[in-house]
C-alpha positions as CSV (number, residue, x, y, z in Angstrom):
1,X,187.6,-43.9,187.9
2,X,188.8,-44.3,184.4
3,X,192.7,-44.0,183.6
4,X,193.2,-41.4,181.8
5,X,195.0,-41.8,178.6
6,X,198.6,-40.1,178.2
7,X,200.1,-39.3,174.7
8,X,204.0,-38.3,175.0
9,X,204.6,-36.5,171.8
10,X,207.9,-36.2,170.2
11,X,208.5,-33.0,168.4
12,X,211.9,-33.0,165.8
13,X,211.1,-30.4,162.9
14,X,207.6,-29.9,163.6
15,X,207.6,-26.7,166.0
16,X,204.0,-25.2,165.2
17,X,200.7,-25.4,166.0
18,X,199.1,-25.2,162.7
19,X,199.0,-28.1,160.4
20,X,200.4,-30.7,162.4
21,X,199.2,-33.2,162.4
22,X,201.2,-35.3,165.3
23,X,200.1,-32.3,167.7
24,X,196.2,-32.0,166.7
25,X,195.9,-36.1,167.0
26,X,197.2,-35.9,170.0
27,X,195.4,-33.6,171.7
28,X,191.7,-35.1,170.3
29,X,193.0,-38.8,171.1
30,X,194.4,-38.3,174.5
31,X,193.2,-36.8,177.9
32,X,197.0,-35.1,178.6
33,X,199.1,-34.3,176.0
34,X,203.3,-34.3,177.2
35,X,205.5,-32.4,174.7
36,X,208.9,-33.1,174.4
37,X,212.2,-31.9,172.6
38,X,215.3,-33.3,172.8
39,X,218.6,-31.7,171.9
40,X,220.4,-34.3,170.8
41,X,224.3,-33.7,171.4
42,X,224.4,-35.9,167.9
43,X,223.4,-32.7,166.1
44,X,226.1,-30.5,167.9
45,X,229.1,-32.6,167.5
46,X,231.7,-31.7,165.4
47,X,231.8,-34.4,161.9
48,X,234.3,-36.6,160.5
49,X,235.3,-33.7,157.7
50,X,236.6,-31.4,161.0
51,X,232.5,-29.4,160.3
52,X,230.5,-28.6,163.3
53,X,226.8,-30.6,162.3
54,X,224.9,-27.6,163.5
55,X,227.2,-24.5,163.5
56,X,226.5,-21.1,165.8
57,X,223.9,-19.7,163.8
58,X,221.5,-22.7,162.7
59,X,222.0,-23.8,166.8
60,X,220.7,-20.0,167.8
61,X,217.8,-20.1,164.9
62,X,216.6,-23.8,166.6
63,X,216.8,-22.4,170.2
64,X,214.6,-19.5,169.2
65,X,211.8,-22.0,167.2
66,X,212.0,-24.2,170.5
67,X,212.0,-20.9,172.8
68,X,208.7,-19.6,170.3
69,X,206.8,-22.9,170.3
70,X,207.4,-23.7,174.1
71,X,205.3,-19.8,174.8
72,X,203.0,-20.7,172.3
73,X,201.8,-24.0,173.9
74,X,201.9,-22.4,177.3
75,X,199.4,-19.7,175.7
76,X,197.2,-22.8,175.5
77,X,198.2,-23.6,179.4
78,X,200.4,-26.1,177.8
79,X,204.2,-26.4,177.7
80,X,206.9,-28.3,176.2
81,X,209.8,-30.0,178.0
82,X,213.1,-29.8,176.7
83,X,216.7,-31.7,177.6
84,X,220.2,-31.9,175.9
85,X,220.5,-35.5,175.7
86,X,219.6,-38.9,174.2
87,X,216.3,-38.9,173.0
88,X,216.4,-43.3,173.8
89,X,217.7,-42.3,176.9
90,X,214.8,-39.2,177.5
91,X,211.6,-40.2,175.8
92,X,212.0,-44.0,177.8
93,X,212.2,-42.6,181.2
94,X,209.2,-39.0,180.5
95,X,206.9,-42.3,179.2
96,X,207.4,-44.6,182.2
97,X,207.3,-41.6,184.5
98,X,204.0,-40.2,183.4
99,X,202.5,-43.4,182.7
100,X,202.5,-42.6,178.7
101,X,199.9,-44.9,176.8
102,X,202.0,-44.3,173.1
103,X,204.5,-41.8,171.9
104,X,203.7,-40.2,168.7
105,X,206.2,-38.8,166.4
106,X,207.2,-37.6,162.6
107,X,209.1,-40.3,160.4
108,X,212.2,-39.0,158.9
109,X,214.2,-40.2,155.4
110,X,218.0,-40.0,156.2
111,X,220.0,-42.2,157.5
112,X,221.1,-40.7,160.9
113,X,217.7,-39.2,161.9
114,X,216.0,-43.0,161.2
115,X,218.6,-44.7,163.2
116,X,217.8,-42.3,166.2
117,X,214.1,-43.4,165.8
118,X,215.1,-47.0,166.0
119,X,217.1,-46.5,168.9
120,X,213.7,-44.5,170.5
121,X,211.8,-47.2,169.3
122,X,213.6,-50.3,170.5
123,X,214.3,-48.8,174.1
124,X,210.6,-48.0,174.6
125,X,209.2,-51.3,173.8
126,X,212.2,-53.1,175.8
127,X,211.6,-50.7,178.9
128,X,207.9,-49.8,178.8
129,X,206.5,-52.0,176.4
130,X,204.9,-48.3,174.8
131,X,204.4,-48.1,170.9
132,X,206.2,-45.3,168.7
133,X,203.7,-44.5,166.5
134,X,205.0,-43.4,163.2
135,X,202.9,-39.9,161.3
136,X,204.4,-39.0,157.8
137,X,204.8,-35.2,157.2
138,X,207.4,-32.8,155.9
139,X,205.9,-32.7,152.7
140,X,203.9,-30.9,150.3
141,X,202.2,-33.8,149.3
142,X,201.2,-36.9,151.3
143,X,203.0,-40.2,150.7
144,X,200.2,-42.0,150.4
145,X,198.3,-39.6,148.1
146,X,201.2,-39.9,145.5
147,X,199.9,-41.6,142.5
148,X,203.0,-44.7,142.5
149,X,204.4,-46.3,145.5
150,X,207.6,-45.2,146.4
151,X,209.5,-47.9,144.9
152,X,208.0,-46.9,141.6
153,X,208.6,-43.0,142.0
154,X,210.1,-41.8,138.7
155,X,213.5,-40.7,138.7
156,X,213.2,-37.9,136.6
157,X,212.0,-35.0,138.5
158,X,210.2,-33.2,135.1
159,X,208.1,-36.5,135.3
160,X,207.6,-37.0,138.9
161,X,206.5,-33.5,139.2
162,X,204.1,-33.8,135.8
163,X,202.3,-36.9,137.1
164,X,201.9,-35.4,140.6
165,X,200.1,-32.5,139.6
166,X,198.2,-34.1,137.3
167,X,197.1,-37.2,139.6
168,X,197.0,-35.8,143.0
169,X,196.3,-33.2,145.8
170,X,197.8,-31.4,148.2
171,X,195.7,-31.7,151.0
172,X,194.2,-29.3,152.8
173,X,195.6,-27.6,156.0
174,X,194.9,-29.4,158.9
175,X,193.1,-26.6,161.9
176,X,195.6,-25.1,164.5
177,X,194.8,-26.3,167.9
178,X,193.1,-24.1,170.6
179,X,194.0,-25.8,174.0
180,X,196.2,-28.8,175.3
181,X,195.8,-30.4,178.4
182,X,199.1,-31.7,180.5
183,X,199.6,-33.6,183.4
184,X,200.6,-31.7,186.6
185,X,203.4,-31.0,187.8
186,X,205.7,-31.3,184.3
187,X,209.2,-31.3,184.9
188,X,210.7,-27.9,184.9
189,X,212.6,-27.5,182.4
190,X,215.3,-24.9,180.6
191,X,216.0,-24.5,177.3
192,X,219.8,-25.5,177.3
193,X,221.9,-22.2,176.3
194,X,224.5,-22.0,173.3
195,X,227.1,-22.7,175.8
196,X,225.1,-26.1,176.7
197,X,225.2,-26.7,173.4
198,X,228.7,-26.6,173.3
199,X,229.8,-23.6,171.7
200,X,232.6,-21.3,172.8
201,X,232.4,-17.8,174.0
202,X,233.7,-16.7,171.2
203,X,231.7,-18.4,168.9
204,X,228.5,-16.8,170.5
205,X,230.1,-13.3,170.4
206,X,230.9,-13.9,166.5
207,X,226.7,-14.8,165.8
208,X,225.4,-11.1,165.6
209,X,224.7,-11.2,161.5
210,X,221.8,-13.4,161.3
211,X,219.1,-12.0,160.9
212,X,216.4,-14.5,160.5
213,X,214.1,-14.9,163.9
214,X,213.4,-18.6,164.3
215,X,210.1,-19.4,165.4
216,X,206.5,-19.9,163.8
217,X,205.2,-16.4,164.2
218,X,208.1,-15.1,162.2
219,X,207.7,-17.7,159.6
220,X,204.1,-16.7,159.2
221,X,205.5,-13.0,158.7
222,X,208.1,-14.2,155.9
223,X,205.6,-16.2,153.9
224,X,203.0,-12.5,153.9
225,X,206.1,-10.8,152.9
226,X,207.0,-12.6,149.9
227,X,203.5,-13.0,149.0
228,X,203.5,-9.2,148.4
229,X,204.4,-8.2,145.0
230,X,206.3,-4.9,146.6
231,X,208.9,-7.2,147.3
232,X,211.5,-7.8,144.8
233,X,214.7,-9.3,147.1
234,X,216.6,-12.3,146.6
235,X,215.3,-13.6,149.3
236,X,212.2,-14.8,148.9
237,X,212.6,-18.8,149.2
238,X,215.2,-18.8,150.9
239,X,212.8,-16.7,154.1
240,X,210.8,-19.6,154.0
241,X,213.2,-22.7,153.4
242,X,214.6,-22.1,157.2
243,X,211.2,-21.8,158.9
244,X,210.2,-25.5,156.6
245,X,213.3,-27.1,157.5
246,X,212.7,-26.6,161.4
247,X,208.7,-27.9,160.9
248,X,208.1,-23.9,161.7
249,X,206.3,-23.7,158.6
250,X,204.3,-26.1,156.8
251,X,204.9,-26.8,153.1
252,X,201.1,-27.3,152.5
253,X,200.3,-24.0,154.2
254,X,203.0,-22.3,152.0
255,X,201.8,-24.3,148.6
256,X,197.7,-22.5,149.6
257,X,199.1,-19.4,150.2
258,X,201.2,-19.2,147.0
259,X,198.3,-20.5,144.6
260,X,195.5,-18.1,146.9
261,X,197.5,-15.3,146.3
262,X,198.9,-15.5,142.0
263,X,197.6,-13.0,140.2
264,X,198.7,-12.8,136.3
265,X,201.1,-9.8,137.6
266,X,202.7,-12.7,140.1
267,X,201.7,-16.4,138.5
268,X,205.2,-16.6,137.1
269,X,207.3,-15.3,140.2
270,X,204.8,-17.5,142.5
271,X,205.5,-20.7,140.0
272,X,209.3,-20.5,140.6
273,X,208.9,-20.9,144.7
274,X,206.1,-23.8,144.0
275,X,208.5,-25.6,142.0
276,X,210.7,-25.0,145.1
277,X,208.2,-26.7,147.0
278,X,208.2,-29.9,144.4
279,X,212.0,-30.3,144.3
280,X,211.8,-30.6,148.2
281,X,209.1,-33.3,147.9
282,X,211.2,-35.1,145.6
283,X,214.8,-35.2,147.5
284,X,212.6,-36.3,150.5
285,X,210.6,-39.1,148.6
286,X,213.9,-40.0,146.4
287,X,216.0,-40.6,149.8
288,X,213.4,-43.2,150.5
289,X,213.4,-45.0,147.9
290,X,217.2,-45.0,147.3
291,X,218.3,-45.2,151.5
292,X,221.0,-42.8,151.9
293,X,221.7,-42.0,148.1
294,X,222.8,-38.6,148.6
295,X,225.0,-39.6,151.5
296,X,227.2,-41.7,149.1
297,X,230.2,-40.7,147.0
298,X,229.0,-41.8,143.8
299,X,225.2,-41.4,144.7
300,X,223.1,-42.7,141.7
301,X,225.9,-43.2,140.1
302,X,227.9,-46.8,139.5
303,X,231.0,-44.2,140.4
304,X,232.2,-40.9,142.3
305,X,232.7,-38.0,140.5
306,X,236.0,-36.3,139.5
307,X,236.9,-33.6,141.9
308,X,240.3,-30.7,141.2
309,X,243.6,-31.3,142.5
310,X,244.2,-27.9,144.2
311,X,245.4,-27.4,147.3
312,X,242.2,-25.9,149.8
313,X,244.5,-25.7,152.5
314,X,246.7,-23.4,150.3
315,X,243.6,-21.5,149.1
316,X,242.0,-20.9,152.4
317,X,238.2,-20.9,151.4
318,X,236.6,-21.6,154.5
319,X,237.6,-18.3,155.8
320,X,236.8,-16.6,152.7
321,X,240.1,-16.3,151.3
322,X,240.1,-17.5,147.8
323,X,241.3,-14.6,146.2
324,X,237.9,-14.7,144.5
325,X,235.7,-11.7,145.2
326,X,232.4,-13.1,144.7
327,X,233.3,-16.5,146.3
328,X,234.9,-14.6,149.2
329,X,231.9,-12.6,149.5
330,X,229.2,-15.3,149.5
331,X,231.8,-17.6,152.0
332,X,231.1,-14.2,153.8
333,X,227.8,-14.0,153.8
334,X,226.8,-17.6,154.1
335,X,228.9,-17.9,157.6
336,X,227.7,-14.8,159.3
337,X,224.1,-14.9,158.0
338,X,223.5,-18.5,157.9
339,X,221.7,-17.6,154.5
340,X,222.4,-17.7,150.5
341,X,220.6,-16.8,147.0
342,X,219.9,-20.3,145.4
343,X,222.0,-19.4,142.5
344,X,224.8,-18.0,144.6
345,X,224.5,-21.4,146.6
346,X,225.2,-23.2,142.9
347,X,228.0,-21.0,142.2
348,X,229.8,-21.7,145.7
349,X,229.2,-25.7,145.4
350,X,230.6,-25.6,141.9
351,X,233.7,-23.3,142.8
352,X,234.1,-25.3,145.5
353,X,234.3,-28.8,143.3
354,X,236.3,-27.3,140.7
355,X,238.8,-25.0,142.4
356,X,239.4,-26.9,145.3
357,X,240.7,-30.9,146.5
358,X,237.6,-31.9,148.9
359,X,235.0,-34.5,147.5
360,X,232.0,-33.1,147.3
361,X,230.9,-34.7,150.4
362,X,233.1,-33.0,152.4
363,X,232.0,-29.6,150.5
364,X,228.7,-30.0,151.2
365,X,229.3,-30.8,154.8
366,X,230.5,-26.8,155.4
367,X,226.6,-26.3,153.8
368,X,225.3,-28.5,156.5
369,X,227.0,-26.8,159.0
370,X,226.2,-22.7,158.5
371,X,223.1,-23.2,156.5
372,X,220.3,-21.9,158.4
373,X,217.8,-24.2,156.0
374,X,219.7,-27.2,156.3
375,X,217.9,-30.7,155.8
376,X,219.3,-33.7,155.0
377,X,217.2,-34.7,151.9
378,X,217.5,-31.1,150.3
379,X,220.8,-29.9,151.1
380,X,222.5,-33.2,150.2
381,X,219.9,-33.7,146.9
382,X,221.2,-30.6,145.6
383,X,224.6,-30.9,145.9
384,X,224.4,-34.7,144.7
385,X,223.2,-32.8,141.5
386,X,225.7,-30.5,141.5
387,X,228.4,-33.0,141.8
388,X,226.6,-35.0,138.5
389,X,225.9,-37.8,140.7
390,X,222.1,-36.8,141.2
391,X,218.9,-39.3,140.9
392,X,217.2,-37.2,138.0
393,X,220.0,-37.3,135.2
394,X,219.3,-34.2,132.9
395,X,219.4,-32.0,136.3
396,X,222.5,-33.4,137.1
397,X,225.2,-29.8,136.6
398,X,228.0,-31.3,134.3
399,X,230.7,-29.4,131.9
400,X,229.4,-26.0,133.3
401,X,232.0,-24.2,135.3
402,X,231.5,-21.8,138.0
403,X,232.5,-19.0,136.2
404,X,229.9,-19.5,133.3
405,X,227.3,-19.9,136.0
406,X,228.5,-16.6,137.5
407,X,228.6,-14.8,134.4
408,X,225.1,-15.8,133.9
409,X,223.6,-15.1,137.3
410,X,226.1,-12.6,138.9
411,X,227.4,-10.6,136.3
412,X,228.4,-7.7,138.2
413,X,228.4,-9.8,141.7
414,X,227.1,-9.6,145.0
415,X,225.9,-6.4,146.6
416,X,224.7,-7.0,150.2
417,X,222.8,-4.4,151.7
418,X,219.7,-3.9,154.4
419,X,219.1,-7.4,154.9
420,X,218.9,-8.5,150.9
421,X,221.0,-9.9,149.0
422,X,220.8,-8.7,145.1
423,X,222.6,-8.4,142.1
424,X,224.7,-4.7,141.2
């Protein structure tokens, strides 16, 4: 009798079953599929700033997108293992048990997540002697459809974007699988709780804002809401950006649906959350060419940025204590709903640079921790621009203080009311 052959697939932020395309080669390459997630206690440390790297809320969205994906693939009589612990230490010892002929799994950009995929890497092929097999996704449009190798991307975004859209595609979606086959007899396996996770009980009491469902089904939902016209929140990016930066949601799915659905009522509104789409590509595509860019002080810059010479412990912002109403208020809002306007997200980063003695490192670090749509490339390309130390000079944020910004955006602030955030 033939062996069969065993595919261990590796999920990180690619939680659905529609367009993926680690999942759907899987399960037409291989006789038995084993899905696997790993929490890795990396992620739920606390940082060298004094930030947690995944605070209460973003922690509780990922459990719920592991908890959603795990019933949807045992819909298909599938399932997906999951551990807290070392993905070199896991993914090794799940291969060699269930005889795995290659592990498959999505390339990331930054720095730390690369370095865990090396570690993977190595301790397979020293243990088993198993391939990691590399897919590129996160991405609107494929790395290899882009019409420049990466080395010769251009830094300007307003050109990278013009010669994407005039030279190449965005693929089509790729078709949601309909069954998986497993070995018998998986491990059984628990997702680990909050508390696993190392949160407090009082941490886990405080979480009761958010109001964001993680999970591919609610993604889906989001990206019909804001594809209706009736809708006229804030929010309309930013109920997408969480369910992309968990692999929830696919880009190229959310790129079809916005052209399918613009209308001349709508082309405009539906232009400004494509563009959202394009910046992402680019932070993603610019942290490989530059490694770790937005990671460093100075970034693109031959030097770091001047940052204020107040006193933050004095002022108290982390609690929302500035003496500032709308800072206070979107400090407020940010921690106990894991979620922010774009422009009130500029405003914060910039009151935060000016009014306060952190580098903007450590600023963007409290982003990292509460934001429920917190990836490296994005989170860290934006603030890198916001600092003036960006990769695409003219959208680097210099001379314009917080205030300005607010007047412009915010002029009589933040009103927060049934789940929306919009302006008085």
């Amino acid at each position: 009798m033939d062996k069969k052959r065993v595919v261990l697939v590796w999920f990180r932020n690619d939680l659905r079953l529609h367009d993926n395309e680690i999942l759907l080669e899987a399960v037409q390459k291989a006789d038995l599929v084993i899905p696997v997630y790993c929490f890795d206690p990396r992620y739920y440390s606390t940082n060298k700033y004094g930030a947690k790297n995944t605070g209460i809320l973003r922690a509780q969205f990922i459990r719920e997108t592991v908890q959603s994906f795990k019933q949807s693939l045992r819909n298909l009589q599938g399932d997906l293992m999951t551990y807290y612990g070392y993905p070199e230490e896991i993914i090794p010892r799940l291969a060699a048990k269930y005889d795995a002929d290659e592990v498959y799994h999505h390339r990331e950009v930054a720095q730390r997540e690369t370095k865990i995929s090396e570690k993977v890497e190595s301790a397979l092929w020293q243990s088993n002697r198993i391939n990691l097999k590399h897919f590129i996704g996160h991405t609107m449009y494929h790395k290899e459809d882009l019409p420049f190798p990466v080395r010769d991307i251009p830094d300007s975004f307003a050109l990278f974007k013009k010669k994407v859209e005039r030279e190449s595609q965005v693929r089509p979606t790729l078709p949601e699988i309909n069954q998986i086959l497993i070995p018998n007899h998986l491990e059984v396996t628990e997702i680990p709780t909050l508390s696993d996770l190392g949160f407090s009980d009082e941490e886990i009491a405080s979480a009761t804002q958010k109001q964001l469902i993680g999970g591919e089904q609610h993604g889906l939902q989001n990206l019909d809401l804001i594809l209706n016209d009736s809708y006229k929140g804030f929010h309309d990016y930013t109920l997408l950006s969480p369910y992309m930066a968990t692999g929830a949601l696919s880009p190229v799915l959310v790129y079809h649906r916005l052209h399918a659905a613009m209308t001349p009522t709508n082309k405009k509104r539906l232009e400004r959350r494509t563009a959202r789409l394009f910046w992402r590509d680019y932070y993603r595509f610019m942290l490989k060419k530059y490694p770790n860019v937005y990671f460093k002080l100075q970034g693109h810059h031959s030097s770091p940025p001047e940052h204020a010479t107040a006193a933050s412990e004095e002022l108290e912002w982390r609690s929302g204590n500035t003496g500032q109403p709308f800072i206070d208020e979107a400090i407020h809002i940010l921690r106990s709903t894991g979620n922010l306007p774009s422009e009130a997200r500029t405003i914060l980063a910039l009151y935060l640079l000016q009014e306060t003695n952190n580098t903007w490192l450590e600023s963007a670090s409290f982003f990292e921790e509460h934001l429920l749509d917190y990836n490296p490339a994005t989170t860290y390309g934006i603030w890198s621009h916001i600092a003036g130390v960006g990769t695409s000079k003219k959208d680097n944020l210099t001379g314009i203080s917080w205030q300005d910004a607010l007047a412009k955006h915010y002029p009589k602030g933040l009103k927060y009311e049934e789940n929306s955030i919009k302006a008085k």
